[in-house]
Jmol script that loads the backbone (N, CA, C; Angstrom):
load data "model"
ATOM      1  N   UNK A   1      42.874  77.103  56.699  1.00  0.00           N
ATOM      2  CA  UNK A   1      41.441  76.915  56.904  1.00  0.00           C
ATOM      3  C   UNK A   1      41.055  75.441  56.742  1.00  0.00           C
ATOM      4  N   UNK A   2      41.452  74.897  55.936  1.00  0.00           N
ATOM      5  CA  UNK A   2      41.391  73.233  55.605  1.00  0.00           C
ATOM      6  C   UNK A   2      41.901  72.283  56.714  1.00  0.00           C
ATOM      7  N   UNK A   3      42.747  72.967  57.564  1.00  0.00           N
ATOM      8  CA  UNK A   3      43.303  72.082  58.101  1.00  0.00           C
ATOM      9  C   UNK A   3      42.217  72.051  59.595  1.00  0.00           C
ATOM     10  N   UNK A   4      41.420  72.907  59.540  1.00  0.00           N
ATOM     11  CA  UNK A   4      40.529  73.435  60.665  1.00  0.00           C
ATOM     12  C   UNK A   4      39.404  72.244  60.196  1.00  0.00           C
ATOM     13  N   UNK A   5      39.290  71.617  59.583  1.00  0.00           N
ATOM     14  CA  UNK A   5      38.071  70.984  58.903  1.00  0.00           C
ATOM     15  C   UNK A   5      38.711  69.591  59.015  1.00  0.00           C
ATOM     16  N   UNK A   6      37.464  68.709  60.380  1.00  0.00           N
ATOM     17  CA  UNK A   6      37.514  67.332  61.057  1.00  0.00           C
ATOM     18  C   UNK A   6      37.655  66.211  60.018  1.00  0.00           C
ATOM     19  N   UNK A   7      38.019  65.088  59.952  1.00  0.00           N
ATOM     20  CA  UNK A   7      38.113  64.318  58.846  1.00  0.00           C
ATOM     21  C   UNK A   7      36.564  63.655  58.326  1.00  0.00           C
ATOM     22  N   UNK A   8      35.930  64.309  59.715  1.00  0.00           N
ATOM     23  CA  UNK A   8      34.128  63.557  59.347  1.00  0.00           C
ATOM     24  C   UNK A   8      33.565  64.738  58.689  1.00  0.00           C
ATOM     25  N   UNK A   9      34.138  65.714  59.331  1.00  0.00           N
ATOM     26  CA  UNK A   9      33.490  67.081  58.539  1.00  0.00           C
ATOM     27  C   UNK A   9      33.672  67.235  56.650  1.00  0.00           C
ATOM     28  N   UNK A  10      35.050  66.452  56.346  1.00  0.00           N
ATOM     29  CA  UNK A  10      36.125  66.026  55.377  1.00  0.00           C
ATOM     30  C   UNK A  10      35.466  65.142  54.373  1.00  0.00           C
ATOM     31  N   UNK A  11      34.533  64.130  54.998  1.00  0.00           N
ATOM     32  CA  UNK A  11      33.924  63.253  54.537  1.00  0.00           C
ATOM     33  C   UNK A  11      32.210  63.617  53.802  1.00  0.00           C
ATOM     34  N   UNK A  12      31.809  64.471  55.059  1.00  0.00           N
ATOM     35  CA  UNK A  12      30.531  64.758  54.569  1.00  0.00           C
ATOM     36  C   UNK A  12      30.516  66.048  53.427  1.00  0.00           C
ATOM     37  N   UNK A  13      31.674  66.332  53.675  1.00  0.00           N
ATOM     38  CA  UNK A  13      31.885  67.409  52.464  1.00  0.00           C
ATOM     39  C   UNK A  13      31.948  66.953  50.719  1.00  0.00           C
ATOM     40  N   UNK A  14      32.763  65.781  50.903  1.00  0.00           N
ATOM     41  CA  UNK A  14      33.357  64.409  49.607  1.00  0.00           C
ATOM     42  C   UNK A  14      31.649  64.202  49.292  1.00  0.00           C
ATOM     43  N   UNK A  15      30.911  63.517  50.589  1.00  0.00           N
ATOM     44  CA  UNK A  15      29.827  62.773  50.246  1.00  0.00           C
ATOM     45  C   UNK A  15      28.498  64.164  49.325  1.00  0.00           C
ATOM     46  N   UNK A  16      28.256  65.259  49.890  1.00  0.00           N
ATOM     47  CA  UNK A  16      27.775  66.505  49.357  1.00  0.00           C
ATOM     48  C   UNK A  16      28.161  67.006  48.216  1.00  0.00           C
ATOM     49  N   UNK A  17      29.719  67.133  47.951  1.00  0.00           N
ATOM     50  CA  UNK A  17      29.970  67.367  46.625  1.00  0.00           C
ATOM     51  C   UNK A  17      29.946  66.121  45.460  1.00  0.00           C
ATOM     52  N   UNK A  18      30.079  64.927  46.066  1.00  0.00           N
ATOM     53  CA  UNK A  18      29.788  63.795  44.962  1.00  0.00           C
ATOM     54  C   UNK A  18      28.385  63.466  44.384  1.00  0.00           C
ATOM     55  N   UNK A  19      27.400  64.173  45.847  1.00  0.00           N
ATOM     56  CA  UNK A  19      26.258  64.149  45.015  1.00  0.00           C
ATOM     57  C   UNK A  19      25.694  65.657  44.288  1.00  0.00           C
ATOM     58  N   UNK A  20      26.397  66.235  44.075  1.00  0.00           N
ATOM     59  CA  UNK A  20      26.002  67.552  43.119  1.00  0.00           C
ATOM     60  C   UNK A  20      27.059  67.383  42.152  1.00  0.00           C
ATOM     61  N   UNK A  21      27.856  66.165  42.259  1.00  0.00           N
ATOM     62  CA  UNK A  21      28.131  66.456  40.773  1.00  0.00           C
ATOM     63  C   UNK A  21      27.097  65.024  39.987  1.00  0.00           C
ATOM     64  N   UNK A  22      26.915  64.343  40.907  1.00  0.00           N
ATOM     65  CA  UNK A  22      25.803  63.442  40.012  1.00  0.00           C
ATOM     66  C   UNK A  22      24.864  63.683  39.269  1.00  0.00           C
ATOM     67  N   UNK A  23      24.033  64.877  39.865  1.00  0.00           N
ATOM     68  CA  UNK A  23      22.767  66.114  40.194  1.00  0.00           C
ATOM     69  C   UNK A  23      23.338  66.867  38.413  1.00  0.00           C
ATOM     70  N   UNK A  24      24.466  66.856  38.609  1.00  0.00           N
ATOM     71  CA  UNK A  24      25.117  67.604  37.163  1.00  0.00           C
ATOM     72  C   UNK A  24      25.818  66.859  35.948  1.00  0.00           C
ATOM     73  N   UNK A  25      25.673  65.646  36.534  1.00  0.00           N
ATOM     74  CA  UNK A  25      25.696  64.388  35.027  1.00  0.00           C
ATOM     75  C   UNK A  25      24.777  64.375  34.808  1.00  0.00           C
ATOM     76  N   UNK A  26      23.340  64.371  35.480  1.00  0.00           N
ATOM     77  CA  UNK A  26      22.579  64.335  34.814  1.00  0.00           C
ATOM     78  C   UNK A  26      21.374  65.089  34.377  1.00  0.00           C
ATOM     79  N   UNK A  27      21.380  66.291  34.914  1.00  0.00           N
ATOM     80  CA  UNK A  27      21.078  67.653  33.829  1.00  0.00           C
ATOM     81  C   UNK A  27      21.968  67.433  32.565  1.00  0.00           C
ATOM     82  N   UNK A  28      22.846  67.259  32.622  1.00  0.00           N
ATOM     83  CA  UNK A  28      23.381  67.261  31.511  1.00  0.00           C
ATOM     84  C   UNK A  28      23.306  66.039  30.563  1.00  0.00           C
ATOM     85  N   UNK A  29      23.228  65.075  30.570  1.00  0.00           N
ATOM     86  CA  UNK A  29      22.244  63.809  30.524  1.00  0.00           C
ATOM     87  C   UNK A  29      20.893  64.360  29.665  1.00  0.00           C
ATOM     88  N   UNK A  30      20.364  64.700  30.586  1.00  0.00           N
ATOM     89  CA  UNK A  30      18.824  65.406  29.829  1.00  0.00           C
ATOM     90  C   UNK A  30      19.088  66.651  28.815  1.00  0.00           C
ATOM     91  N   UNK A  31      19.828  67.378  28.650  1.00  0.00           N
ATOM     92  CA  UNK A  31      20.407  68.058  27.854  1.00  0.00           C
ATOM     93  C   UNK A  31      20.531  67.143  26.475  1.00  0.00           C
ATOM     94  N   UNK A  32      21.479  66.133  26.777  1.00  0.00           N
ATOM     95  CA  UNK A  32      21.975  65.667  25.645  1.00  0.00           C
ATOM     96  C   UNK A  32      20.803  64.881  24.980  1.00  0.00           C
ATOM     97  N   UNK A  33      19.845  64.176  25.345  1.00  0.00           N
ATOM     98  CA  UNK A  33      19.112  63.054  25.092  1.00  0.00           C
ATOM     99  C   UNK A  33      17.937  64.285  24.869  1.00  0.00           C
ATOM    100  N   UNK A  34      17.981  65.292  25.162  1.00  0.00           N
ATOM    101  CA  UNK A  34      16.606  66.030  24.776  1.00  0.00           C
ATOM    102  C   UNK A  34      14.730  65.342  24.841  1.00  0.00           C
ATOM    103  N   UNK A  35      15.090  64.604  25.715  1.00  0.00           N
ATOM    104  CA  UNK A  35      13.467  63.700  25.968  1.00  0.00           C
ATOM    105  C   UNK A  35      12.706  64.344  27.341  1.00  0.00           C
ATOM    106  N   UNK A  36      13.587  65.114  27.888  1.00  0.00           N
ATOM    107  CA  UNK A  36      12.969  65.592  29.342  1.00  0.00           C
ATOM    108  C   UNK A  36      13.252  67.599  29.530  1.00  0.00           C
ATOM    109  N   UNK A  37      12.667  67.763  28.558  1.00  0.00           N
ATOM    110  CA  UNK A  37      13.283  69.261  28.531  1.00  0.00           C
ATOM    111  C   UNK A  37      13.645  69.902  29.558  1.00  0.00           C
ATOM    112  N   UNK A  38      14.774  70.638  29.843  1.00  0.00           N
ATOM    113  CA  UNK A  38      15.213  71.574  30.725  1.00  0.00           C
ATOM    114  C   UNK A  38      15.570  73.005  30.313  1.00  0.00           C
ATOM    115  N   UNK A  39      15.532  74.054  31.028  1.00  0.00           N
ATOM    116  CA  UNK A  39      15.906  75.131  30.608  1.00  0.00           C
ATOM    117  C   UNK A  39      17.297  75.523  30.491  1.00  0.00           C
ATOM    118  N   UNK A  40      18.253  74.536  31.301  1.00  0.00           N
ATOM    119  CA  UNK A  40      19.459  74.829  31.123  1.00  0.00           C
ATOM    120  C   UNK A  40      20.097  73.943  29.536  1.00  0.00           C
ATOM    121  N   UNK A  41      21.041  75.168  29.124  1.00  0.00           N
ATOM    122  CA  UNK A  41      21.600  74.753  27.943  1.00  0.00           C
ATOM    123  C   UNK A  41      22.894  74.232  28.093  1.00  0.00           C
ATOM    124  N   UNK A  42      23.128  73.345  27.021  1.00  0.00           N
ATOM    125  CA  UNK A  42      24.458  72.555  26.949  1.00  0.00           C
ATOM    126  C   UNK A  42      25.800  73.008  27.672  1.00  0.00           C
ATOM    127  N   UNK A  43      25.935  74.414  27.188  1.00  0.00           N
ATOM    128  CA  UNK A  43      27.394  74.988  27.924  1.00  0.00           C
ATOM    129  C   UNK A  43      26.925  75.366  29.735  1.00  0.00           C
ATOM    130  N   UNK A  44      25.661  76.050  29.748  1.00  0.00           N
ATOM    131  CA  UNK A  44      25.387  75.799  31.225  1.00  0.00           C
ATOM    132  C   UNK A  44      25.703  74.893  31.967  1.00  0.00           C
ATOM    133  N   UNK A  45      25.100  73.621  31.365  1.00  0.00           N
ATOM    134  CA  UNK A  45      24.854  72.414  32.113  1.00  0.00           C
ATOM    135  C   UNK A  45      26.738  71.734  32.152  1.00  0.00           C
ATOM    136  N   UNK A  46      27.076  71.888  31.163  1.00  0.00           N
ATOM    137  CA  UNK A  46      29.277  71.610  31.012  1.00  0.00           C
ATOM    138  C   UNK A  46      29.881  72.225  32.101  1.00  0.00           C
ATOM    139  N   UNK A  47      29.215  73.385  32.134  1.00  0.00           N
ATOM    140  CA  UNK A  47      30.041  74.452  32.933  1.00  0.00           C
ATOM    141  C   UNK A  47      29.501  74.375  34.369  1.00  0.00           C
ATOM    142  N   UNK A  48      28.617  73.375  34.834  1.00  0.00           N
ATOM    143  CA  UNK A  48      28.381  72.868  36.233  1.00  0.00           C
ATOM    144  C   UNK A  48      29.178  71.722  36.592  1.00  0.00           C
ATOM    145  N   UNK A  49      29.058  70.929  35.511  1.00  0.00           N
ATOM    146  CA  UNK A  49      29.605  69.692  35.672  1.00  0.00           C
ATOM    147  C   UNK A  49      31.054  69.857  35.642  1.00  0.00           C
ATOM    148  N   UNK A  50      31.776  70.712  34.881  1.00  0.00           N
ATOM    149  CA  UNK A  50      33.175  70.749  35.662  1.00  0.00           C
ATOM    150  C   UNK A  50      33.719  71.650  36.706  1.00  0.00           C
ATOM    151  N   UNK A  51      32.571  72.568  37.095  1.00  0.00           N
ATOM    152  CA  UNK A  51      32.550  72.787  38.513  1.00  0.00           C
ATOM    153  C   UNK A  51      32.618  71.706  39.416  1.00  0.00           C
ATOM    154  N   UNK A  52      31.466  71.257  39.656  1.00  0.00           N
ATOM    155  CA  UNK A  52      31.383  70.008  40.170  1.00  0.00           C
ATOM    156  C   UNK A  52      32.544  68.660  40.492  1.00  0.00           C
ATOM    157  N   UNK A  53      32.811  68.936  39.445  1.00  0.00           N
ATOM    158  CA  UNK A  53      33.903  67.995  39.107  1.00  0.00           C
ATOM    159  C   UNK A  53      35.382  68.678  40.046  1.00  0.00           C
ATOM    160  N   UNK A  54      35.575  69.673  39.958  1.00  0.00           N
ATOM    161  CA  UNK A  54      36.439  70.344  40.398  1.00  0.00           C
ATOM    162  C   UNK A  54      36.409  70.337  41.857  1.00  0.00           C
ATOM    163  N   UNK A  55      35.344  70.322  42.372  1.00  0.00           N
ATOM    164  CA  UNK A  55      34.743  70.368  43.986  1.00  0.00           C
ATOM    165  C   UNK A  55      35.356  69.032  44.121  1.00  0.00           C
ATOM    166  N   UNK A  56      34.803  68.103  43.915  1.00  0.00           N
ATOM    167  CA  UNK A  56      35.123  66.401  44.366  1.00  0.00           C
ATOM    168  C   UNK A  56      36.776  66.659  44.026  1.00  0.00           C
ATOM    169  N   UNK A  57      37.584  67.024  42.858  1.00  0.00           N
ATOM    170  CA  UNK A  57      38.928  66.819  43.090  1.00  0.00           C
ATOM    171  C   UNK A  57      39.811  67.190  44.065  1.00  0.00           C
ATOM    172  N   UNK A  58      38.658  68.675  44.593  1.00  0.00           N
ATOM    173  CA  UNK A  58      39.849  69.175  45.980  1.00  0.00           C
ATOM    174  C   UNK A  58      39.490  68.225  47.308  1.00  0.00           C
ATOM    175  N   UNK A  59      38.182  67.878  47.413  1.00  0.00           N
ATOM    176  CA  UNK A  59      38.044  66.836  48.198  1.00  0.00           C
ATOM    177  C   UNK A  59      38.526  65.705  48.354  1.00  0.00           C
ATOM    178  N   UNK A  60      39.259  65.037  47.341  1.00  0.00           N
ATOM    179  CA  UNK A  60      39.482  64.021  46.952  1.00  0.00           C
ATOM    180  C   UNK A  60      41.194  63.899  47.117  1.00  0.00           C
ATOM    181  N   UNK A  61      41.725  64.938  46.803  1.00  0.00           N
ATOM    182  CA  UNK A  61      43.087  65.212  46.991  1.00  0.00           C
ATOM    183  C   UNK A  61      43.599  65.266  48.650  1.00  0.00           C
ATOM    184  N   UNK A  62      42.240  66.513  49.304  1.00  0.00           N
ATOM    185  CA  UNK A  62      42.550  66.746  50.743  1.00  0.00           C
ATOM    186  C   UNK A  62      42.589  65.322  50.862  1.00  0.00           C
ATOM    187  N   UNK A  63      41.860  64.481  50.845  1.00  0.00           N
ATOM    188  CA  UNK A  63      41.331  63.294  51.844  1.00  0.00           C
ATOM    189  C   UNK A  63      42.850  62.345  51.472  1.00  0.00           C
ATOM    190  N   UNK A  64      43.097  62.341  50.014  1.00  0.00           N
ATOM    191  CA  UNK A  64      43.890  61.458  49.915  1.00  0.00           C
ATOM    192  C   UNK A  64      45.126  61.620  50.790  1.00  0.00           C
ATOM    193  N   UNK A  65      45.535  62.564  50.527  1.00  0.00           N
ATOM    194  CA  UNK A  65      46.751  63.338  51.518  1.00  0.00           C
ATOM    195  C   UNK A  65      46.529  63.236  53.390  1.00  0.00           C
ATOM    196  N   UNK A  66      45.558  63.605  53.473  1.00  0.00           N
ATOM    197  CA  UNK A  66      44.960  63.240  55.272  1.00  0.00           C
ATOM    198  C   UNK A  66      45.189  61.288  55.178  1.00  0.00           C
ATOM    199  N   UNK A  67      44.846  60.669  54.602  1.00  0.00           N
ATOM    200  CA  UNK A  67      44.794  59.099  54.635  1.00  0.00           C
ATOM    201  C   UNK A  67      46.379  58.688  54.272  1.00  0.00           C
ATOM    202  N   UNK A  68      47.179  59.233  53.340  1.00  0.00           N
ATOM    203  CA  UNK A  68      48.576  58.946  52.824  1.00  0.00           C
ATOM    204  C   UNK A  68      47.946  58.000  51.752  1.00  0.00           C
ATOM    205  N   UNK A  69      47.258  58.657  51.045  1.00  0.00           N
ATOM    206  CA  UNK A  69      46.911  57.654  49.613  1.00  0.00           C
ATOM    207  C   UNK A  69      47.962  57.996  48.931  1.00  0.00           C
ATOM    208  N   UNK A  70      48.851  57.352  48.365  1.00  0.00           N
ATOM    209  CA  UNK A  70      49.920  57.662  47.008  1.00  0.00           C
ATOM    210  C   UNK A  70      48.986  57.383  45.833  1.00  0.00           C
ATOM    211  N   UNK A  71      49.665  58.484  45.131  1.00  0.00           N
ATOM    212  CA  UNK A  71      48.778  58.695  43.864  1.00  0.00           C
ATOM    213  C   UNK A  71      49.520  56.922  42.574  1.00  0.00           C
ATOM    214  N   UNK A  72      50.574  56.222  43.391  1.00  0.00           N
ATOM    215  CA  UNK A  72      51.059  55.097  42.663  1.00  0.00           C
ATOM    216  C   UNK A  72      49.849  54.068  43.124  1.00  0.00           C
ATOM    217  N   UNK A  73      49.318  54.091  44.640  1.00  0.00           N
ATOM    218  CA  UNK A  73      48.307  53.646  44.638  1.00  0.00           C
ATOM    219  C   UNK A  73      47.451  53.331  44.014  1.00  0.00           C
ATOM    220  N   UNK A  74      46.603  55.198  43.869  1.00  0.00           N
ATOM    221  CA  UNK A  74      45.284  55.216  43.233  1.00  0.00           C
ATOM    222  C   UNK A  74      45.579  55.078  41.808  1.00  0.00           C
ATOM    223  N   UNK A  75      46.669  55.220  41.006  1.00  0.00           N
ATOM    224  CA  UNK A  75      47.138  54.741  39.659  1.00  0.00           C
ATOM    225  C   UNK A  75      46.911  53.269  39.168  1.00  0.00           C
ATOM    226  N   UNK A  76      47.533  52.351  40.274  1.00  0.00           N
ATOM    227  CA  UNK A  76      47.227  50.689  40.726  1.00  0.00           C
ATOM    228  C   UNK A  76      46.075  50.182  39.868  1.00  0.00           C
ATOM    229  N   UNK A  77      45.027  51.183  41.473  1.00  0.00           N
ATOM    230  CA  UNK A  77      43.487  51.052  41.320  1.00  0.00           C
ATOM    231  C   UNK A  77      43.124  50.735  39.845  1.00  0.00           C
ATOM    232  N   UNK A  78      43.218  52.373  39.596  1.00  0.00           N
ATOM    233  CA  UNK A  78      42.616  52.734  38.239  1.00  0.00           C
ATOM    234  C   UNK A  78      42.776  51.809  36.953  1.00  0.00           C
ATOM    235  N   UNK A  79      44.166  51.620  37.105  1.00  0.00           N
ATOM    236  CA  UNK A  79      44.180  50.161  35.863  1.00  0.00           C
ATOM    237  C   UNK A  79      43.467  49.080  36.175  1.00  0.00           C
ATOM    238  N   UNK A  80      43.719  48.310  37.345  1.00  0.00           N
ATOM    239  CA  UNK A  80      42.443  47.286  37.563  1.00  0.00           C
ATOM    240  C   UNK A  80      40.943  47.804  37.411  1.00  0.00           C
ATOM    241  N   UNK A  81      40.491  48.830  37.435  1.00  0.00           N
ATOM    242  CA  UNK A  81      39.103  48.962  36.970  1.00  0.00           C
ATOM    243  C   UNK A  81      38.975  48.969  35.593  1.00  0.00           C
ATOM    244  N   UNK A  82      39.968  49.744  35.322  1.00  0.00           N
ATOM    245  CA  UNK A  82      39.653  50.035  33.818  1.00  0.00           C
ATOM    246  C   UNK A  82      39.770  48.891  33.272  1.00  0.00           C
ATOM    247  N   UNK A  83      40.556  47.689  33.095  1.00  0.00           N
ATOM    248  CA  UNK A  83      40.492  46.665  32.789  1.00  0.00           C
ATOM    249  C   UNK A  83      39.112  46.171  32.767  1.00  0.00           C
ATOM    250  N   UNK A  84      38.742  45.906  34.280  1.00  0.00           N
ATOM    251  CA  UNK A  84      37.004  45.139  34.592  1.00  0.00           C
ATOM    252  C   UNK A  84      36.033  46.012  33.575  1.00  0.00           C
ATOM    253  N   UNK A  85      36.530  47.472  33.402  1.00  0.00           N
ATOM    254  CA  UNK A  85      35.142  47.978  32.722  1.00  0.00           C
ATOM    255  C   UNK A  85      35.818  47.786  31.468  1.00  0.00           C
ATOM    256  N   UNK A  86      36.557  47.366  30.621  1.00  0.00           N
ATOM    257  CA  UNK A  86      36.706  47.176  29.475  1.00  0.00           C
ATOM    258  C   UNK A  86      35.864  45.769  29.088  1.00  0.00           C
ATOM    259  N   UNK A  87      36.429  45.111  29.937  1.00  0.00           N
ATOM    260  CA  UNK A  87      36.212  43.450  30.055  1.00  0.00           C
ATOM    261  C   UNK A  87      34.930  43.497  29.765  1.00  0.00           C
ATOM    262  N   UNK A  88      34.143  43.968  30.151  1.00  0.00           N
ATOM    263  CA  UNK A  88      32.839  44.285  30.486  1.00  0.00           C
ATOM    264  C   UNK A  88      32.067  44.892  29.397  1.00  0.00           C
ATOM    265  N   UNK A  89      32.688  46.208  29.050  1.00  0.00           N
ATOM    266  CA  UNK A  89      32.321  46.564  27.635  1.00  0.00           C
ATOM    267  C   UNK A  89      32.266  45.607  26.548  1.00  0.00           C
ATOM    268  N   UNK A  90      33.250  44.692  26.528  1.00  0.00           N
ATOM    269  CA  UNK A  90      33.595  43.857  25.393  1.00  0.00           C
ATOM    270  C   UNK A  90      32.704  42.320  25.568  1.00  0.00           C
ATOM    271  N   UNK A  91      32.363  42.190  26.854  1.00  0.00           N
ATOM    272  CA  UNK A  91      31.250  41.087  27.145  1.00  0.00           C
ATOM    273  C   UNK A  91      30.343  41.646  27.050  1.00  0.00           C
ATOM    274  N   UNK A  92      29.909  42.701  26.453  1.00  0.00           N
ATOM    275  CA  UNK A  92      28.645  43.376  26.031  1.00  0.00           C
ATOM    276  C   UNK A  92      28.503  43.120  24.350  1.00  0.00           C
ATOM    277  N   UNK A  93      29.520  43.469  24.677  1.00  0.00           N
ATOM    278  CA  UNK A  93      29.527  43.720  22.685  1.00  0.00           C
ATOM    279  C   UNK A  93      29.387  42.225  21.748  1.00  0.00           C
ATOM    280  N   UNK A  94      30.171  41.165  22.695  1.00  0.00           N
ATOM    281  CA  UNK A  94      30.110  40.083  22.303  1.00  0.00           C
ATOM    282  C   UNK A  94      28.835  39.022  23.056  1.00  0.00           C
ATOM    283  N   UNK A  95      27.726  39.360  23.656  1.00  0.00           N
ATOM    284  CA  UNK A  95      26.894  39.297  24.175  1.00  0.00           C
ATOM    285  C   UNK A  95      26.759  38.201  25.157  1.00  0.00           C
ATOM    286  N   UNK A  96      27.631  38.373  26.289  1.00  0.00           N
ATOM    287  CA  UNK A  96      28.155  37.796  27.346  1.00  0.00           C
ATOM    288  C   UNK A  96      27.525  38.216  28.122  1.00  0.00           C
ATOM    289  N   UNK A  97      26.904  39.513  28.549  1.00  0.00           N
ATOM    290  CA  UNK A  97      26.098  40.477  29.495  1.00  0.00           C
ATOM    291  C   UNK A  97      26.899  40.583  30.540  1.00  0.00           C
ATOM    292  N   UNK A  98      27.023  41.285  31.397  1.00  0.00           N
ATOM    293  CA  UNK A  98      27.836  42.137  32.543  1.00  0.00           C
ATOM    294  C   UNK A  98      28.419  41.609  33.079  1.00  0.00           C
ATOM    295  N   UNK A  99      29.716  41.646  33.162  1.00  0.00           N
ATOM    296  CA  UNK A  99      30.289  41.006  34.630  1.00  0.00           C
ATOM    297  C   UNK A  99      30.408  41.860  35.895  1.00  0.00           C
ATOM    298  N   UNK A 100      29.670  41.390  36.429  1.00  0.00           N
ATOM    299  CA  UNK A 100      29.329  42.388  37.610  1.00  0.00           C
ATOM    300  C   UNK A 100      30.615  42.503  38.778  1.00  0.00           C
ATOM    301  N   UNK A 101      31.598  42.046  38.640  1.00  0.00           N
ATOM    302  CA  UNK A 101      32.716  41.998  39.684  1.00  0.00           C
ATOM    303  C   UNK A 101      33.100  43.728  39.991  1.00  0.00           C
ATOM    304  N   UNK A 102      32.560  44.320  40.820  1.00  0.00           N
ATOM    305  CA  UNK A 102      33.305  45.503  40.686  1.00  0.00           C
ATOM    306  C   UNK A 102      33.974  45.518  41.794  1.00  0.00           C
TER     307      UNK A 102
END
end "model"
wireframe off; spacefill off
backbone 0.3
color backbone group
């Protein structure tokens, strides 16, 4: 059935599920900070967000696999960000303010 599904079709699917899981950081967001009341409760609002979360990974996997992303690749990636957002954290802390290089 997946394989029946266009790579634009592929895309707008990534782009739809990335924004319902945003939609579910931050219900859950308002959950935690309790300043904007909602009716959904903590494990509700968890239990969307790793739905959510789960949606973008199969998307994210199909796509990588349709493109030939190696996961040594996206491994690469991930350390160079994490670096910049450390860097970043720590030019916060030491009151440097953001380095915006992303």
């Amino acid at each position: 059935m997946i394989e029946n599904i266009s790579d634009a079709a592929m895309l707008e699917g990534l782009a739809e599920e990335t924004a319902e899981l945003a939609q579910a950081a931050l219900k859950l967001a308002r959950v935690i900070r309790d300043e904007n009341p909602t009716p959904v409760t903590a494990e509700e609002a968890e239990g969307h967000l790793a739905e959510e979360i789960v949606d973008v990974l199969l998307y994210l996997q199909e796509i990588r696999d349709r493109w030939g992303i190696t996961l040594a690749e996206i491994n690469d990636i991930m350390i160079l960000k994490r670096q910049r957002w450390e860097k970043r954290l720590d030019g916060r802390s030491n009151g440097q303010g953001n380095d915006r290089d992303e």
